[in-house]
C-alpha positions as CSV (number, residue, x, y, z in Angstrom):
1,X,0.0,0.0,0.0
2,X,1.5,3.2,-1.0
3,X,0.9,6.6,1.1
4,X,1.5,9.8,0.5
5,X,4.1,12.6,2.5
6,X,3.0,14.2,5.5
7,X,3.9,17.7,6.3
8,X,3.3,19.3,8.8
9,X,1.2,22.8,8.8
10,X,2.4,25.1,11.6
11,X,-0.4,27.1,11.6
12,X,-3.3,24.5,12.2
13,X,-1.6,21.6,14.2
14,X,-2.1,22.5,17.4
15,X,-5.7,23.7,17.1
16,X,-6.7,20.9,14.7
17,X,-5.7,17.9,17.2
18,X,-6.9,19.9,20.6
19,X,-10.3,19.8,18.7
20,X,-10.3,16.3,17.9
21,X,-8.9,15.3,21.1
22,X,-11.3,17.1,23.1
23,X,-14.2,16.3,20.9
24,X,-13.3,12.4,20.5
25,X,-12.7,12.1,23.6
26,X,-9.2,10.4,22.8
27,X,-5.2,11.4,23.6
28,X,-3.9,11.7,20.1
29,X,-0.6,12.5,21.5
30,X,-0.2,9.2,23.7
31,X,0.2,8.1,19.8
32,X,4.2,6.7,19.1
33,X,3.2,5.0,15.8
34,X,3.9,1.4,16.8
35,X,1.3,0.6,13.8
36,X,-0.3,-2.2,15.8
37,X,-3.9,-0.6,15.1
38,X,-2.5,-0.5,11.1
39,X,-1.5,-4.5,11.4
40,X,-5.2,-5.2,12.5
41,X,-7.5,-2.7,10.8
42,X,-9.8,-4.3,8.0
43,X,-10.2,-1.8,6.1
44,X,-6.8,0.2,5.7
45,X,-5.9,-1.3,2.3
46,X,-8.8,-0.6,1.0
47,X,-9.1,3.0,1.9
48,X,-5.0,3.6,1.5
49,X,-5.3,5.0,5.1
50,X,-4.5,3.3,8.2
51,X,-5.4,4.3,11.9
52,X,-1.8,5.6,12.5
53,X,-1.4,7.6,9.5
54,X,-4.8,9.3,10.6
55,X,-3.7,10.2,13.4
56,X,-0.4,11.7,12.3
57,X,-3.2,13.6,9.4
58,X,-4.2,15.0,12.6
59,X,-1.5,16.1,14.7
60,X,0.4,17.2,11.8
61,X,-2.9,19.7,11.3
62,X,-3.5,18.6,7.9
63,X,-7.0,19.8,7.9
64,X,-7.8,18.8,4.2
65,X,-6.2,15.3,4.3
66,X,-8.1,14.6,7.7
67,X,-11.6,15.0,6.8
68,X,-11.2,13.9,3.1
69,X,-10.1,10.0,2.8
70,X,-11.8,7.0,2.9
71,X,-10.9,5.7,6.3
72,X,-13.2,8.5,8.0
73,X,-16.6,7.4,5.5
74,X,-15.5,3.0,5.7
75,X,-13.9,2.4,9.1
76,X,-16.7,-0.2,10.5
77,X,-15.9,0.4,14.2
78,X,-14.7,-2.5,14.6
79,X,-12.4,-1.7,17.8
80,X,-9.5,-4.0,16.8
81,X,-7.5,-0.6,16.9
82,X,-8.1,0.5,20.3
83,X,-7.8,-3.3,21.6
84,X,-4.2,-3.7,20.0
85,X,-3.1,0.1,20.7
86,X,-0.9,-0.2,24.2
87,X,-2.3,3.7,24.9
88,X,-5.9,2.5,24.2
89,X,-6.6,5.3,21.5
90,X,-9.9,4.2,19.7
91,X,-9.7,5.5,15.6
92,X,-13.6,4.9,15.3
93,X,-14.1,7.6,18.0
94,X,-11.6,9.9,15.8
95,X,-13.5,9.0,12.8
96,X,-16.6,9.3,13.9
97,X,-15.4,13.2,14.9
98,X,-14.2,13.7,11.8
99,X,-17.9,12.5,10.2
100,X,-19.2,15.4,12.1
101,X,-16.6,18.1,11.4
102,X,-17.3,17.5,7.8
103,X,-21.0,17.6,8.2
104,X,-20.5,20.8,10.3
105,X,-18.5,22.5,7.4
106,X,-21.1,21.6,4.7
107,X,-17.8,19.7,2.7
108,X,-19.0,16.8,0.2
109,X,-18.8,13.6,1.7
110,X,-16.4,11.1,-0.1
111,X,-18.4,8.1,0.3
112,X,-22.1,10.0,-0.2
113,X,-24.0,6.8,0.9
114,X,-22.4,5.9,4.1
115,X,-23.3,9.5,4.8
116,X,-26.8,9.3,4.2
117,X,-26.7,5.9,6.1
118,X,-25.2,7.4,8.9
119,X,-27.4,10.3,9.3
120,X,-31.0,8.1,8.8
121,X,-29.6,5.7,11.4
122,X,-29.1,8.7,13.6
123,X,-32.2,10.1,12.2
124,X,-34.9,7.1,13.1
125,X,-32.8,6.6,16.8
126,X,-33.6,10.2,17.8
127,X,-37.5,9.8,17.4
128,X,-38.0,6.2,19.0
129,X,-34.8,5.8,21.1
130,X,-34.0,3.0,18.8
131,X,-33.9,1.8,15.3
132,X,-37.1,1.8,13.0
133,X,-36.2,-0.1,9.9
134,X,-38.9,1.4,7.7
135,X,-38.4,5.2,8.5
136,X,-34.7,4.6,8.6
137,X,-34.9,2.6,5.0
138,X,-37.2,5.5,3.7
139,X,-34.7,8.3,5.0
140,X,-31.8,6.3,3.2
141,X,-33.7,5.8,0.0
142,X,-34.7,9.2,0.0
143,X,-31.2,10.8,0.3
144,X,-29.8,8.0,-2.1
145,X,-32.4,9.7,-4.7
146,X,-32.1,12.9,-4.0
147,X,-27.8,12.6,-5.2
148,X,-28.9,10.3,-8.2
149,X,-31.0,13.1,-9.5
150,X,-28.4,15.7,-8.5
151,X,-25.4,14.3,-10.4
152,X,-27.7,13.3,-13.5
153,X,-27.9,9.8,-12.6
154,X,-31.7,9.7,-14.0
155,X,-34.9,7.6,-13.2
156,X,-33.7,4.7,-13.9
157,X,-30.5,4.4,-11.4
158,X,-32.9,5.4,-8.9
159,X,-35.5,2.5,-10.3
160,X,-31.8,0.0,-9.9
161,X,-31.5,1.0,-6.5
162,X,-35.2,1.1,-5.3
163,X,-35.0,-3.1,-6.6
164,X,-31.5,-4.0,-4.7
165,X,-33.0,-2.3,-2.0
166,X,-36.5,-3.8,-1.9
167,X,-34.6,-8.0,-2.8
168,X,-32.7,-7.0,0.8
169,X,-35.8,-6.4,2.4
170,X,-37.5,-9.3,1.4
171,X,-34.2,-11.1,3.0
172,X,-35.0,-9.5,6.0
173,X,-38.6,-9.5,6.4
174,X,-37.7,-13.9,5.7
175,X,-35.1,-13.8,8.8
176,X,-37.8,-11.3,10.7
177,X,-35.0,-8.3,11.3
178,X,-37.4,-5.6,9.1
179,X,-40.4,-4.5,11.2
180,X,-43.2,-2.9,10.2
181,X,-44.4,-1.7,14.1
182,X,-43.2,1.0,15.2
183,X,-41.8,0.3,18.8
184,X,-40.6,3.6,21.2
185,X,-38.3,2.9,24.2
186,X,-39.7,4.2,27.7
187,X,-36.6,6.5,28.5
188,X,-37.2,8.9,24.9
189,X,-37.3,11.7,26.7
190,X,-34.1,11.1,27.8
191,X,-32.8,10.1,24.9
192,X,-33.8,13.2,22.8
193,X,-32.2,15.4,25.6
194,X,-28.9,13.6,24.9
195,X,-29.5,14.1,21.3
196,X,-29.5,17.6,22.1
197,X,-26.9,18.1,24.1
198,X,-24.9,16.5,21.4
199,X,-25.8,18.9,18.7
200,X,-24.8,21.8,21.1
C-alpha cells in the first residue's frame, strides 16, 4: 500500500488535534506510531489510510487530508484498533469526529452513501430511542435519490436501486429483522435530551 508525504502545517496543528482530542474524547498525543492498530485494521488497504497515519493527518494539522479520505466514511468500528493500541486510543471515536466536522462544514462527503446511512440511522434513533427499519430505509432511500438526481444519474439508477433495496428487504422480512411496528423505548425523553446536548 502506497501513502502519501506528511507535512506538517504550523499554523493548524495544534488547534486541529486539541479539537479532535477534546471532541473524541481520545489522547492523540499518547500516539508513538507502533502501527499495531494498522497491522489489524480491515479496512486500511482498501481505503489507503491506516489508523496511525490518521492520526499523524491529525496532529500534523492537515486539515484537508483529515476529513477527506476513505478511512473516516468505511472504518466499521470494529475496535480491533483501540484493543491492539498499548495507549488504548480508539480510531472509530476519531472517525466518527471527523464525520461530524465535515458535516458541520457543509464539505462533500467522499463516500455520499455511508453519509446518508449514517445520518437516517441517527435520524430514526432520535425519534423512537432505537432503530425503525422502515423510517430509517425510507430516509436512506430518500437521500440516495435525491444525489442520483443531482449528479444526472436519472430515473432509472434510482429504479436499480429502489430493486437492490426492496430484494434486501425481502431477505429480512424472511429472517424477521425488518419490522413494520413502530416500537418507542420508555426513556425517549431522555434520549432526545442527549441528542440535544450532542448537537450543542
Amino acid at each position: 500500500m502506497s501513502s502519501q508525504t506528511l507535512t506538517i502545517e504550523t499554523e493548524t496543528a495544534g488547534s486541529l488535534a486539541q479539537e479532535v482530542a477534546a471532541r473524541s474524547g481520545q489522547n492523540l498525543n499518547a500516539c508513538y506510531q507502533c502501527r499495531r492498530c494498522a497491522a489489524g485494521c480491515p479496512v486500511g488497504d482498501d481505503t489507503g489510510v491506516t489508523p496511525d497515519r490518521l492520526i499523524r493527518m491529525v496532529l500534523l494539522g492537515d486539515r484537508e487530508a483529515a476529513l477527506n479520505n476513505l478511512l473516516v466514511w468505511q472504518c466499521v468500528a470494529c475496535y480491533t484498533c483501540g484493543t491492539r493500541c498499548p495507549n488504548n486510543i480508539h480510531t472509530a471515536r476519531i472517525t466518527e469526529t471527523l464525520k461530524q466536522m465535515v458535516k458541520e462544514q457543509h464539505l462533500e462527503p467522499m463516500t455520499p452513501k455511508v453519509a446518508y446511512f449514517h445520518n437516517a440511522f441517527l435520524t430514526s434513533t432520535s425519534h423512537f430511542g432505537r432503530l425503525n427499519e422502515m423510517e430509517f430505509m425510507g430516509i436512506y432511500e430518500i437521500k440516495n435519490a435525491q444525489n442520483e438526481l443531482k449528479k444526472g444519474g436519472g430515473i432509472k439508477a434510482i429504479i436499480a436501486e429502489l430493486k437492490n433495496q426492496m430484494q434486501l428487504g425481502k431477505k429480512m422480512m424472511k429472517l424477521k429483522r425488518m419490522h413494520f411496528s413502530i416500537e418507542k423505548i420508555k426513556g425517549l425523553a431522555e434520549i432526545k435530551r442527549l441528542f440535544a446536548k450532542a448537537k450543542k
